[in-house]
C-alpha positions, 0 to 999 in steps of 0.5 A, a space after each residue: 700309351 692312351 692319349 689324354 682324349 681316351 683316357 678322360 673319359 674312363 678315369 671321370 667314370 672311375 670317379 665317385 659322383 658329385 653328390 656322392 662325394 658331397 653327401 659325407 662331411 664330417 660328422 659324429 658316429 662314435 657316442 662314447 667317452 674314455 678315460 684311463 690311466 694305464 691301470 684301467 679304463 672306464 667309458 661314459 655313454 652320451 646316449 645312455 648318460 652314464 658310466 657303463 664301462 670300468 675294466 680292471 685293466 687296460 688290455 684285453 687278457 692278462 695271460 694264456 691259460 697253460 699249457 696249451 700244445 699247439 701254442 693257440 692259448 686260449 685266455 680269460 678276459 679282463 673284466 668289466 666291472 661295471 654295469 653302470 654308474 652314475 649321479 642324482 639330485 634332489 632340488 627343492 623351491 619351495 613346494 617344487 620337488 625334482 628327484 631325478 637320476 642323470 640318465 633320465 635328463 637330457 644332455 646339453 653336451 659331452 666332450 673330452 676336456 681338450 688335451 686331456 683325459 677328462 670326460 665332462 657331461 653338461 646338463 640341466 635339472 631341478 625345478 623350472 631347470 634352474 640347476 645346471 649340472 656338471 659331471 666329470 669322470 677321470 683317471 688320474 695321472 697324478 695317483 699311480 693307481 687304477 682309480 676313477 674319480 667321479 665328480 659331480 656340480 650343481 650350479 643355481 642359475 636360476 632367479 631363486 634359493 634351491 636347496 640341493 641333495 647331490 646322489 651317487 649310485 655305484 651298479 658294479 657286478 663283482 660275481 663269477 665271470 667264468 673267464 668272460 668280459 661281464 662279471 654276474 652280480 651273484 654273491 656280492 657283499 658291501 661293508 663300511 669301514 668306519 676308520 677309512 670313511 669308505 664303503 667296500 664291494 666284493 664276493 667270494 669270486 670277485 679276486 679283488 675289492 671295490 672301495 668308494 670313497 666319498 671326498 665330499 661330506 656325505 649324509 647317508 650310504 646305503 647297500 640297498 635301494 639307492 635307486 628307488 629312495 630319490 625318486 620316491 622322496 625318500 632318504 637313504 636307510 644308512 645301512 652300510 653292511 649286507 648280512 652276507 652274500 646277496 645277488 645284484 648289491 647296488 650302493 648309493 651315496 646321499 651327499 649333504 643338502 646344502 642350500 644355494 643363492 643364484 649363483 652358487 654352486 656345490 660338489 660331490 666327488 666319489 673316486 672309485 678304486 680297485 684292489 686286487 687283494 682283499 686288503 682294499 685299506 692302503 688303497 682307500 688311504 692312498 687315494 685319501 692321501 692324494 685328495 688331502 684337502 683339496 676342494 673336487 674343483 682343485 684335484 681337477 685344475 690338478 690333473 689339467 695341470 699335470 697334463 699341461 706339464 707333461 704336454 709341455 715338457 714335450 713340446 706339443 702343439 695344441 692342435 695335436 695334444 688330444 692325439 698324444 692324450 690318447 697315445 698316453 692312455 694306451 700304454 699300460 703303466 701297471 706295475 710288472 712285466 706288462 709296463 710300457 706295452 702298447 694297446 692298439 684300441 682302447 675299450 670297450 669300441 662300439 660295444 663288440 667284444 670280438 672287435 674291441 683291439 685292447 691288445 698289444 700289437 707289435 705292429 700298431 706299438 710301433 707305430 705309437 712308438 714313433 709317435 710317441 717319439 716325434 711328438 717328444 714324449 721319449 720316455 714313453 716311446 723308451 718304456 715300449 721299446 724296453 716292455 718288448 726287448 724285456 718280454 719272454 722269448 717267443 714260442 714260434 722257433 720252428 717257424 722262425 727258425 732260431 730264438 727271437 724276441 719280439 712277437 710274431 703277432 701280439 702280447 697277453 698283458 703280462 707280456 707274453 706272446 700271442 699269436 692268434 689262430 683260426 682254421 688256418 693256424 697261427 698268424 706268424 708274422 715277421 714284420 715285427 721285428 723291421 717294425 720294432 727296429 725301425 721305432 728304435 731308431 724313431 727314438 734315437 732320430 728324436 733324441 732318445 737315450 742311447 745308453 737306455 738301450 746298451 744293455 738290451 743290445 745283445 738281445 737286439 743284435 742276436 734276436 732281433 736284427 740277427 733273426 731278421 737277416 736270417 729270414 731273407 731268403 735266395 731271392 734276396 728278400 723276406 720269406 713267406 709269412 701273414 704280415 701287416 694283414 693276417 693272413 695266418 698261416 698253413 698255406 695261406 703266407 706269402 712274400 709280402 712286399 710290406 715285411 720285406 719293406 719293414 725288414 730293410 728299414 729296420 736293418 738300416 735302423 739296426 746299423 744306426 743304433 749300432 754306430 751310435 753303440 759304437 759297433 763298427 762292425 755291426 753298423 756296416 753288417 747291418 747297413 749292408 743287409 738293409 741296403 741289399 733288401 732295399 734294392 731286392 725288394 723294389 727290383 722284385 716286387 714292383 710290376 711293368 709300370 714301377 707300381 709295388 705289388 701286395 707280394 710277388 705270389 699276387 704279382 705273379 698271377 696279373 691281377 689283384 695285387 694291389 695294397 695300401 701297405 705299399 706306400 711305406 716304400 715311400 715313407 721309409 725311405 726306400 724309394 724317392 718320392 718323387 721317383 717313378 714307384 712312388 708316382 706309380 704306387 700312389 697312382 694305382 692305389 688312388 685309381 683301384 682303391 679310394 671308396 665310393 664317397 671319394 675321401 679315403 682308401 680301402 686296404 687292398 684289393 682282395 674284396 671282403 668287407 673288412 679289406 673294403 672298408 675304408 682305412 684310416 690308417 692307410 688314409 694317413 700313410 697316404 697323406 706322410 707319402 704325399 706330404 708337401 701335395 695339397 692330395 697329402 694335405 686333403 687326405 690328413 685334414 679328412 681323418 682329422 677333420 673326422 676326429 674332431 668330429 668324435 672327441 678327437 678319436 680315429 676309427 679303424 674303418 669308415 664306413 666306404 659311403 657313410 663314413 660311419 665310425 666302424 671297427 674298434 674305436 679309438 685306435 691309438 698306434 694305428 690311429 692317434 700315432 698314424 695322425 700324428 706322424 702325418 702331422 709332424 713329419 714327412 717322409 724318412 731320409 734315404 734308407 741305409 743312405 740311398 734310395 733303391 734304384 728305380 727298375 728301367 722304364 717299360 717299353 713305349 706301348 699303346 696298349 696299358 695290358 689285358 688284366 687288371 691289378 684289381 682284378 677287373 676288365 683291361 684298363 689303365 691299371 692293366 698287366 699281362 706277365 709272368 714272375 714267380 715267388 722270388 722274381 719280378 714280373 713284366 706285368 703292366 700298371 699304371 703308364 707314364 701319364 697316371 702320375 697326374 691322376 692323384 691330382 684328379 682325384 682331388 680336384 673331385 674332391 675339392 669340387 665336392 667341398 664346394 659343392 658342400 660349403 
């Protein structure tokens, strides 16, 4: 082994500088705000001030286009309707005038209303600015409905009367979409209903009407010319009908004037509706219905109340509610086969479509599970748990090899799997079924129902827990597939350690529902299973030093095999924490793969820029494997501390020197499930019982290897062995020594703080 006075030197220069580490504090790098409702999602933009976002439904495709021989569908996307949306004022004192759009002002602050979904956006108009302004947007949990209300309020805080005229203009494009995101504004139509007090919006290719419905009294509506009749003093020509199909229809609403002392305030509110059906009526007297006679600041106390219920009910601790807000929002609460699946982001991110993750992966569904279940909310944790036990069989038997149930990747909206192809083929990955397994018995450890899955355990014995005994292979571990990462398929698969981690906590979790079931038989069966892979896959793929590798193919070659997704040997209960392969693993991963502004993780060690970026995610299992450390702790608070900083949401990636927000945002299982997971509990009990044995100690030896598991010169970290696909490996890693470097790392860290403070 190196002595201390050797190895100092190499880990101080290993280390991200000072004013490297004390140029990132937490800062905002994410300008939105979302609300939904589980029937659609809109999104208002701080910079651009306005609503620019409203998707008819929460995920990303509602279903393949069929058939499809090679099984890679591809698919129509769900539509964002809106171009944008937003309020206006009129304010007169006197022979002062002020016409002005919201957008064109400037924002005093916009945030979400703490533990809730409700946006609200402050700013200040009228004559010598003596009108604060008060937008809110929300998706209401207390209708069942996709609807958006839009609330608007005018408060004199000035010394004088202002008399007030509070504008709505409504830009949605309901043309043609040619199975892409944004809609053309071609052929629109608008239509007043004298009966409901609504005004409708559609087209030919629209498969569904718009109705805004005014709650407030309203002066005048127009189909045309809203935008340019407040700035040039004017008033609304109240004509409520087009002639017939028109391009780029843009409504407005004038709302009463109304004149108000110092002091006083008055409301607009508009809620927004979408019907896929041309009969928008039922919908319109729905929402009519649920407003009654309520003033726009009693729906809201409403709404905040229903949260107040629903986080109470739960348990939840004020300091997490705004994560299991946004763990609520990703569950899709449509009516169908859809309702209970979990989105991993939701939309519309940093504005890229092809990196907007509002798709339901197996992976990150069940991470939010869990969460859903530690946090006390079980019947949304029982709802995602059913939504993929009562999905379509998968269409991939001739990888898997018999029938399953549970996706090899992810699920359409309509609860159909996907599995996702490129030049590589498919991505067939067999973590889902461990994964799914192990968030039921998240929800059984919680206090979950069992009886609510009694009569979904044929289907969860035969194609699910069945399907993954059968995929362990000679070696005594999970056969090659694209697991956590993606690989996809066609020569590029492996035997990743974390499916085969997955694997044995979810046959351990397998036995647990079956004892609870009453199934002796199937318990020991399936405790025997997990145990077995349990032991294999510590026994196989760890390295010299007890460091688990990313598979046994990269462990084979010496270098390069290092991958945060290891560290869920940790939580899982695989191996004990305070054993030599959780000091190991964590030493290795803390050394080779923390980010040059010293905080957080990349994913592995392969070297592009998605896998190079830091991860919030395996920032948070880090901190779950270190809980109880003051490293486990620091990891936990940095990635909250960021939340906080944007609204309570987590990114996917961090930039790895700025720790700008990148990747799809807000990430919701992967994310707001992982923070909270790392926040309520630590590590899992002993899987199956017992934690694996630990593989003996290596041989005294003064010199660490010649490679380097990064793949960089001979070091610390270094190995030189042998192994093939279904063995071990005498590779060096980390020595005995590297248990005390996560400690280093952080007092850098901490020292960086300071330097801050």
């Amino acid at each position: 082994m190196r002595s201390l006075s050797v190895l100092l030197p190499v880990l101080l220069a290993a280390l991200p500088s000072a004013g490297a580490s004390a140029a990132v504090s937490p800062h905002r790098s994410f300008h939105r705000l979302v609300t939904g409702n589980g029937h659609l999602v809109a999104s208002y933009d701080r910079l651009s001030r306005r609503v620019d976002t409203l998707l008819e439904h929460p995920y990303r495709f509602a279903a393949p286009r069929l058939p499809d021989a090679d099984l890679c569908f591809g698919a129509d996307e769900t539509r964002d309707l809106a171009f944008d949306l937003f309020f206006g004022v009129r304010a007169r004192d006197g022979a002062a005038v002020t016409n002005e759009w919201l957008p064109a002002r400037a924002l005093d602050g916009a945030r979400l209303e703490p533990g809730t979904n409700v946006v609200v956006a402050a700013q200040h108009a009228g004559p010598g600015r003596a009108l604060e302004v008060e937008t809110r947007l929300v998706a209401p949990y207390t209708l069942d409905a996709p609807v958006v209300l839009f609330t608007l309020t005018l408060r004199n805080v000035g010394s004088r009367p202002l008399t007030v005229s509070p504008w709505f203009l409504s830009n949605l494009h309901l043309g043609p979409a040619d199975g892409k995101r944004e809609p053309s504004s071609a052929g629109e139509e608008v239509a007043w209903d004298w009966a409901q007090g609504a005004l409708y919006e559609y087209s030919a290719g629209s498969r569904g009407t718009a109705a805004l419905v005014p709650l407030t009294p309203l002066q005048r509506a127009s189909v045309s010319g809203a935008y340019e009749a407040l700035l040039l003093g004017g008033e609304l020509d109240d004509v409520r009908a087009t002639a017939g199909p028109s391009a780029d229809v843009v409504p407005g609403l004038q709302g009463a004037e109304v004149t108000l002392a110092p002091g006083q305030e008055t409301d607009m509110a508009v809620a927004l509706s979408w019907s896929l059906d041309e009969d928008a009526a039922p919908r319109v007297e729905a929402v009519k219905a649920w407003a009654g006679q309520l003033t726009p600041a009693q729906i809201l106390s409403r709404e905040r109340d229903a949260w107040e219920a629903w986080h109470a009910a739960a348990g939840t601790p004020p300091g997490l509610r705004p994560h299991t807000a946004l763990l609520r929002q990703g569950q899709v609460r449509e009516p169908g086969p859809g309702f209970g699946q979990v989105m991993a982001s939701l939309p519309p991110g940093l504005g890229n479509v092809e990196a907007t993750w509002n798709i339901s992966w197996v992976r990150d569904m069940a991470y939010a599970t869990a969460a859903f279940a530690r946090s006390g909310h079980l019947e949304e944790a029982r709802d995602a748990l059913l939504f993929q036990l009562h999905a379509p069989r998968g269409l991939h038997e001739d990888k898997v090899g018999r029938p399953y149930r549970i996706s090899l990747t992810r699920y359409f909206g309509n609860g159909a799997e996907e599995s996702d192809c490129n030049a590589d083929g498919p991505n067939v990955e067999f973590d889902g079924f461990g994964l799914f397994l192990w968030s039921a018995g998240e929800y059984l450890r919680a206090g979950g129902d069992v009886e609510a899955l009694r009569g979904a355990w044929p289907v969860i014995e035969q194609e699910v827990a069945d399907v993954l005994t059968s995929l362990v292979d000679a070696s005594g571990t999970v056969r090659a597939d694209s697991s956590i990462w993606e690989v996809h398929w066609n020569g590029k698969q492996k035997k990743f350690t974390y499916t085969s981690l997955a694997a044995a906590r979810g046959l351990c979790d397998a036995a647990l529902l079956a004892g609870r079931l009453g199934m002796p038989a199937a318990e020991a069966r399936y405790r025997a299973a997990g145990a077995a892979l349990r032991d294999a896959v510590v026994a196989r793929h760890t390295d010299g030093r007890g460091a688990l590798a990313q598979s046994v193919e990269d462990l084979a070659r010496g270098h390069g095999y290092l991958d945060a997704a290891a560290v869920e040997a940790i939580n899982w209960g695989i191996v004990s924490p305070s054993g030599r392969v959780a000091r190991q693993t964590v030493a290795a991963l803390r050394e080779n793969l923390t980010v040059a502004h010293g905080q957080g993780l990349r994913r592995n060690d392969d070297g592009d820029w998605y896998d190079s970026q830091e991860w919030t995610f395996v920032d948070l299992r880090l901190a779950q494997a270190l809980a109880g450390t003051p490293e486990g702790a620091a990891l936990r608070e940095w990635v909250s501390a960021q939340a906080d900083a944007n609204d309570g949401y987590v990114a996917e990636l961090q930039d790895p020197v700025t720790a700008d927000a990148r990747g799809s945002v807000p990430m919701v299982g992967f994310g707001a499930g992982a923070l909270v997971l790392a926040t309520l509990q630590g590590p899992n009990a002993p899987a199956c019982g017992a934690y694996a044995p630990e593989p003996p100690d290596p041989a005294p030896s003064d010199d660490a290897g010649t490679v380097s598991p990064d793949g960089g010169e001979a070091g610390l970290d270094g190995g030189a062995g042998s192994g093939g696909a279904g063995g071990g490996c005498g590779c060096g890693a980390s020595g005995a020594g590297a248990a005390w470097l996560p400690g280093l790392f952080m007092a850098a860290a901490v020292l960086g703080r300071r330097r801050r403070a």
